[in-house]
N, C-alpha and C positions, 0 to 999 in steps of 0.2 A: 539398355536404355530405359526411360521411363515411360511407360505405358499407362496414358491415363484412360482409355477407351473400356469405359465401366457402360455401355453400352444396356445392359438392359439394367441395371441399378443405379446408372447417375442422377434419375427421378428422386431417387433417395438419400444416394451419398452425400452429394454435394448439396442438398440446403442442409441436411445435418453437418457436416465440414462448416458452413459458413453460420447454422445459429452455436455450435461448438464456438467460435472463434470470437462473434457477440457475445458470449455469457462469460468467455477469459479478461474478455477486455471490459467488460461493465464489473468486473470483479477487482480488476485491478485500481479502475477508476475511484473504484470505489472504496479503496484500503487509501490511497494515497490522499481520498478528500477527510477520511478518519482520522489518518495520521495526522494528517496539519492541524483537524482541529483537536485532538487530545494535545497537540504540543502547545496550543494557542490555550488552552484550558492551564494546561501544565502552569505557564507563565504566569496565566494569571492567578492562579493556588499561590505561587513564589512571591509573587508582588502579595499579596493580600496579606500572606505571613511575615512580610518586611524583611525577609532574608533576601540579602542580595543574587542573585544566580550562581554567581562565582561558589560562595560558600556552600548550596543547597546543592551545587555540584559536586562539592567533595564528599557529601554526605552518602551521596547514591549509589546504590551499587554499579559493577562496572558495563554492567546488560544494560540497566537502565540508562548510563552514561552514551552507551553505542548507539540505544536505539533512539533518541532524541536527536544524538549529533552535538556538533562541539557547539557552545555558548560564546558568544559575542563579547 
């Protein structure tokens, strides 16, 4: 069974377990608010250059194609 009775270390354990678990999810918040703005950036490098997305899509490699995601 599972035995969480950390009796004389749950002082310790457990806010370490819970600022652990703050600093995964302020990590991840924080790639996914990156992400959208390099793709919002991306867009607008594409417009500024007058290539339509379609065509600046076929030019890029296929990592780069994945990690943006498909075009409209």
């Amino acid at each position: 069974m599972l035995d969480l009775d950390m009796t004389p270390y749950a002082a310790f354990v457990w806010p370490a377990w819970g600022v652990s678990a703050l600093v995964l999810t302020a990590l991840t918040v924080r790639a996914l608010i990156a992400s959208r703005k390099w793709k919002r950036e991306l867009a607008k490098l594409e417009a500024d250059q007058g290539t339509p997305p379609e065509a600046a899509d076929t030019n890029r490699p296929q990592v780069a194609r994945s990690a943006i995601g498909q075009q409209k």
